[in-house]
C-alpha positions as CSV (number, residue, x, y, z in Angstrom):
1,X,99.9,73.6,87.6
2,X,97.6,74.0,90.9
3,X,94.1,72.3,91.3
4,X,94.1,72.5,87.2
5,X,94.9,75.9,86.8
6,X,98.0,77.8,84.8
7,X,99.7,79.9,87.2
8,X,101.9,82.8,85.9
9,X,103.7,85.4,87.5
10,X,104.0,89.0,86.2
11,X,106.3,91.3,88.5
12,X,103.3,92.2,91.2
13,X,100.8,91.1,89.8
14,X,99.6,87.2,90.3
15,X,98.1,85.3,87.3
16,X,96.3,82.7,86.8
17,X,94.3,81.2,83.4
18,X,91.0,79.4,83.6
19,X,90.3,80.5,86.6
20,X,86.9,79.8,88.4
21,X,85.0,82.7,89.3
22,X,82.1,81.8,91.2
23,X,84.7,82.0,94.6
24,X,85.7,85.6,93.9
25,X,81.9,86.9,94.0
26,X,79.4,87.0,97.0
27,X,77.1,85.2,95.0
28,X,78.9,82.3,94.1
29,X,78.3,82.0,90.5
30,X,80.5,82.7,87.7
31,X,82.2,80.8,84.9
32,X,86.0,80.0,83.7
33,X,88.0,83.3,83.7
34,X,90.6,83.1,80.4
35,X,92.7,85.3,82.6
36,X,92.6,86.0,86.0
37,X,94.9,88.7,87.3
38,X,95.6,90.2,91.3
39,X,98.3,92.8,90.7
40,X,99.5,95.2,93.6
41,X,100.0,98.8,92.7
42,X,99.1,100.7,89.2
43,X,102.5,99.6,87.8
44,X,101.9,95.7,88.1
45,X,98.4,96.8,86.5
46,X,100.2,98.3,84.0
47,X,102.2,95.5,82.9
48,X,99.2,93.5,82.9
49,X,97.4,95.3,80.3
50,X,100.5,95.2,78.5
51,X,100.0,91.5,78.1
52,X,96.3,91.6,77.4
53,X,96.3,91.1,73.9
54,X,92.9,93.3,73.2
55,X,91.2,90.9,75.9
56,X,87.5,92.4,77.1
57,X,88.6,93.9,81.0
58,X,86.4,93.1,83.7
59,X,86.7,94.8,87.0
60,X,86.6,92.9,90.3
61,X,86.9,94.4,93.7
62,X,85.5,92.7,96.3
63,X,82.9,90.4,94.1
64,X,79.9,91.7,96.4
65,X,77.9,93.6,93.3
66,X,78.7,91.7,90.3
67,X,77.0,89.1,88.7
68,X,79.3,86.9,85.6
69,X,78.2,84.7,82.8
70,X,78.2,81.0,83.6
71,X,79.9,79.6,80.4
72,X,83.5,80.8,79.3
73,X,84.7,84.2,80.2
74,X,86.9,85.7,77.3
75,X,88.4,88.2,79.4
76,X,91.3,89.3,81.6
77,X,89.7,89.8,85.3
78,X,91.5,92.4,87.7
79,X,90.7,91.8,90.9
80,X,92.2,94.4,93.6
81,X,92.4,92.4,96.3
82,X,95.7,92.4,97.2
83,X,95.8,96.3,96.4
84,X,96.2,96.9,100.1
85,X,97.2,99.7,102.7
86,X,95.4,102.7,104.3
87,X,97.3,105.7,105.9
88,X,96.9,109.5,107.3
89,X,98.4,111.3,104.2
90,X,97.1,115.0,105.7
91,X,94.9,117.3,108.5
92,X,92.2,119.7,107.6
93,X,91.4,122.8,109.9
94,X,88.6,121.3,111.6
95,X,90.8,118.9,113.1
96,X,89.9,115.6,110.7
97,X,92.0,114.1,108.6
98,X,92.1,113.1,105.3
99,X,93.5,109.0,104.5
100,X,94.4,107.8,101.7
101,X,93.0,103.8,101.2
102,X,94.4,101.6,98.4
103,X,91.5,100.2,96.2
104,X,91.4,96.1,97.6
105,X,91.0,97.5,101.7
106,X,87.9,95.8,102.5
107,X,85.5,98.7,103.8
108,X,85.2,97.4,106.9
109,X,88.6,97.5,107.5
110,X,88.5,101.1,106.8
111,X,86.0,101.9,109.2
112,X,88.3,99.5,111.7
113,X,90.9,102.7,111.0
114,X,88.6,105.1,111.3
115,X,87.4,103.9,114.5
116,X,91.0,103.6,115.8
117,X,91.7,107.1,114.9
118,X,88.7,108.8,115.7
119,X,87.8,109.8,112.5
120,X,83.9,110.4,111.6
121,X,81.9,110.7,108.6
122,X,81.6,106.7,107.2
123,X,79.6,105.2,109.6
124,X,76.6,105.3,108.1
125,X,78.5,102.6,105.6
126,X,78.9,100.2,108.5
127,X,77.7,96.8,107.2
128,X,78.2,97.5,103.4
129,X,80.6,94.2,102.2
130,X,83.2,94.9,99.2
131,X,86.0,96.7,98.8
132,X,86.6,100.3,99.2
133,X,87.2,100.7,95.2
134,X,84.2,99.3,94.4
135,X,82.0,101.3,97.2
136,X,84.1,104.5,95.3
137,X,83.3,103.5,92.0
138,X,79.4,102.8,92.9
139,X,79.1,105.7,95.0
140,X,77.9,103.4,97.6
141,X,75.6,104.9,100.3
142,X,73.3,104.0,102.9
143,X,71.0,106.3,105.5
144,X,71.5,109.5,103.7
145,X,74.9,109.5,103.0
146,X,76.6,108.7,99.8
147,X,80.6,108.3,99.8
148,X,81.4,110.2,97.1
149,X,80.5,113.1,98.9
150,X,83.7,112.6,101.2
151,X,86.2,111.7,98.4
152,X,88.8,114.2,97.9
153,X,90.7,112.7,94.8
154,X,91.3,109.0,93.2
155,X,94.3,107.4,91.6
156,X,92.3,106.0,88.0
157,X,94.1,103.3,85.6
158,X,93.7,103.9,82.2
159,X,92.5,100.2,81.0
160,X,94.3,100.8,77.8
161,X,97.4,99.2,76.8
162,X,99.5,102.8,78.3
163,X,97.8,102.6,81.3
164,X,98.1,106.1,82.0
165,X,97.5,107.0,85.9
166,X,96.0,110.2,86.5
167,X,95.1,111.5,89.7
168,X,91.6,112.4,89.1
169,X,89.3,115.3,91.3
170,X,85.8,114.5,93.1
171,X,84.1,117.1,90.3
172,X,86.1,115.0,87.7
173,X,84.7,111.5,89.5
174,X,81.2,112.9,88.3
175,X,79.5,111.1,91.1
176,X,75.8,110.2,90.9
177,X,73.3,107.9,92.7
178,X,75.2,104.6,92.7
179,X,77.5,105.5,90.1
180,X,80.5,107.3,89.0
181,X,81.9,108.6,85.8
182,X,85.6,107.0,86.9
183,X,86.8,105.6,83.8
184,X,89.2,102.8,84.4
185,X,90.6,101.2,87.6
186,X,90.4,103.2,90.9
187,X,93.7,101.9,92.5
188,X,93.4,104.4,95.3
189,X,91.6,106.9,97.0
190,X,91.6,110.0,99.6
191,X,88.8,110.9,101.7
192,X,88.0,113.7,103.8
193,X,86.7,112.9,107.6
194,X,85.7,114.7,110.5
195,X,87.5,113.9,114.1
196,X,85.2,112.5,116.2
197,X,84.6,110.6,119.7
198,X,85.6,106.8,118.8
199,X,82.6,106.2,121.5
200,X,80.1,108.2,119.6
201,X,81.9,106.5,115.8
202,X,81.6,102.8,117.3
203,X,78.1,103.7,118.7
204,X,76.6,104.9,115.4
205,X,78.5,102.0,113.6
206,X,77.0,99.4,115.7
207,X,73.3,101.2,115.3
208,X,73.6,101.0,111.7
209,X,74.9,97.5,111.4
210,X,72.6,96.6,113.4
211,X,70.0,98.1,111.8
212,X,70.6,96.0,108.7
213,X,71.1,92.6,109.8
214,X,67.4,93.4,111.3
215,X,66.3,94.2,107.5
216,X,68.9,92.5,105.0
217,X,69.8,89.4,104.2
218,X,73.6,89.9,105.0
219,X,74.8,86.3,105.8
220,X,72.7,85.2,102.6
221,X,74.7,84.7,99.4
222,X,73.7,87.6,97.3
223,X,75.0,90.6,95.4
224,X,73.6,93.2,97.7
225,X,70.9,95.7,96.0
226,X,69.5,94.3,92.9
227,X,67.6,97.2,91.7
228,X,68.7,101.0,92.1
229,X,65.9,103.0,93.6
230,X,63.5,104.8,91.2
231,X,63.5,108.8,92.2
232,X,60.9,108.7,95.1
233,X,60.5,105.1,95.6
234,X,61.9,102.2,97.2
235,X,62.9,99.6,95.0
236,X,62.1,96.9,97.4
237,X,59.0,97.8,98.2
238,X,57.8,97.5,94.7
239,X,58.7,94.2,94.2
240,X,57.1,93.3,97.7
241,X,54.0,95.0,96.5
242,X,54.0,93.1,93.2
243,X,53.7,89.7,95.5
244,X,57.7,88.8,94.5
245,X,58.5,88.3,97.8
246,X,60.1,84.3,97.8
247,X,59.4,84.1,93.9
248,X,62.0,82.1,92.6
249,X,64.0,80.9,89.1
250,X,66.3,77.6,90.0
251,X,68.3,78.4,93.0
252,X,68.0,82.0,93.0
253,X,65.2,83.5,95.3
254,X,63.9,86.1,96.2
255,X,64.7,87.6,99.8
256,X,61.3,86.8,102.0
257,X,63.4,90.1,104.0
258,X,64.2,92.5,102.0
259,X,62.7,91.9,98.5
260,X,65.6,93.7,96.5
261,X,67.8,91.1,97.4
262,X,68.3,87.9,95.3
263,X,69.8,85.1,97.0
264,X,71.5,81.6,96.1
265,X,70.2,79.1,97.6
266,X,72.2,76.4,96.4
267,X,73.3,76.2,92.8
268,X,72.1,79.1,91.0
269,X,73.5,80.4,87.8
270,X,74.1,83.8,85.8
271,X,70.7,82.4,83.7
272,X,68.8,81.7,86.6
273,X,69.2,85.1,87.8
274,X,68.8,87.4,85.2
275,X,65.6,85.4,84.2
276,X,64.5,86.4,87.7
277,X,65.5,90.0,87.1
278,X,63.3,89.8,84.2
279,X,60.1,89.0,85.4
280,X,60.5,90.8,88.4
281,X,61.2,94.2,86.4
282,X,58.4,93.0,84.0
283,X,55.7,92.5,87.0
284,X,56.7,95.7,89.2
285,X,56.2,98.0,86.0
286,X,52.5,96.1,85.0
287,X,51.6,96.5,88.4
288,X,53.1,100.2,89.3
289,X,54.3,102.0,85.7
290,X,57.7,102.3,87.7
291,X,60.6,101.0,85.3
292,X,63.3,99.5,87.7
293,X,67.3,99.8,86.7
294,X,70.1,97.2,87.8
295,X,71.8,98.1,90.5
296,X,74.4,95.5,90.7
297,X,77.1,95.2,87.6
298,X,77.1,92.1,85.1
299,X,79.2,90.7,82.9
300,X,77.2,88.6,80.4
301,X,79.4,88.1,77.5
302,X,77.1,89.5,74.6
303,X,74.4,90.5,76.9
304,X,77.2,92.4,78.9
305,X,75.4,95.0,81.0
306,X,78.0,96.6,82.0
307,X,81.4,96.0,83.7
């Protein structure tokens, strides 16, 4: 026993039972994890659902977009951290490349590789935390581009007890704003990139990081976007315009910067958040007739929104 938790070791895969969650997420809340799992490849993932016994899964990349009940968590919880590696697995004519990235690489280390290889077409994502599974899986984007557009194929876990890996296409990934159709675990991925002047990469890398630590809350203890943005609108806007700007529920607040960011300020909880969400989404429809939709994914035990 370690620090009052069950350690067990399946073949790749680390385990551990009630495991606290509020360390593995960006925002810092989360109860007791009945099983808490870090497996390698797709084959230590498979033996892990093996052993589920019908558990609820819940999917944890880098913990930067997900918000988990407070109490109990009757679940097994994959985290792909240590699903690591990122390599040149072809060329294309144009003189790119296309890499293959395992699902736990955090994204900035990917644009680290990019950089060093003079690779182009992902700096735009400079300064988006989490893993590069997760960005996959939530089609993440920022300043016109969205990554999906540059994935070639995914490796995808069935989360059943066969665990089937199939190699699945971008058509089949059925990418849409901030979301994907991927059903199961993306263990890893291949994406298509232009070659490019690691001068010109690093400069428009450090322009857009820049850009958003002028505008977002980075070093703040969030979950990134809280709201997705409605078709022609800016999410963030609307809740500024509503006067939510520094409204608060417990710990959780409002960002005074960017208003679609909810931050910790101390001891917040699962409760204290989505009771913010709430009244937020309540007082930007009265005030606009805009209906805003989560952005970030929650586990919430019976009020699961998603996982």
């Amino acid at each position: 026993m370690k620090a009052g938790r069950l350690y067990k070791e399946i073949k790749g895969a680390e385990v551990m039972f009630g495991e606290p969650l509020a360390g593995h997420t960006s925002l810092n809340i989360g109860g007791r994890a009945e099983i808490f799992a870090r497996p390698v490849d797709a084959e230590s993932l498979s033996r892990l659902l093996g052993c589920a016994a019908g558990l609820p899964v819940i999917l944890m990349g880098g913990g930067t977009n997900l918000l988990v009940a407070d109490g109990d968590i009757k679940a097994l919880v994959i985290s792909t951290g240590d699903m690591r590696g990122i390599e040149i697995c072809g060329g294309r004519e144009d003189g790119g490349a296309i890499i293959s990235v395992a699902a736990g690489e955090p994204l900035k280390k990917v644009l680290a590789f990019c950089l060093q290889n003079g690779l182009s077409g992902l700096e735009p994502l400079a300064g988006i935390p989490g893993s590069i599974g997760g960005a996959v899986a939530g089609n993440a984007g920022a300043h016109g581009l969205q990554i999906g557009a540059l994935v070639r194929s995914a490796l995808v876990v069935d989360l059943s007890a066969s665990a089937t890996v199939k190699k699945v296409s971008n058509e089949d990934l059925g990418f849409r704003y901030r979301g994907s159709s991927a059903r199961g675990l993306i263990t890893n991925v291949e994406i298509a990139l232009k070659k490019g002047e690691p001068q010109e990469i690093k400069k428009l890398m450090v322009k857009n990081f820049d850009l958003k630590k002028k505008t977002q809350p980075l070093a703040a203890r969030s979950a990134g976007c809280v709201f997705k943005n409605p078709e022609g609108f800016s999410a963030g806007r609307l809740i500024d315009a509503a006067g939510f700007k520094g409204a608060r529920v417990g710990d959780i607040e409002v960002s005074r910067m960017h208003a679609n960011f909810f931050i910790n300020k101390g001891k917040g909880t699962a409760a204290d958040f989505t009771e913010l969400m709430g009244k937020v989404r309540d007082g930007v429809f009265k005030r606009s007739g805009v209906s805003l939709e989560p952005e970030i994914r929650m586990y919430l035990g019976d009020k699961n929104a998603g996982n």
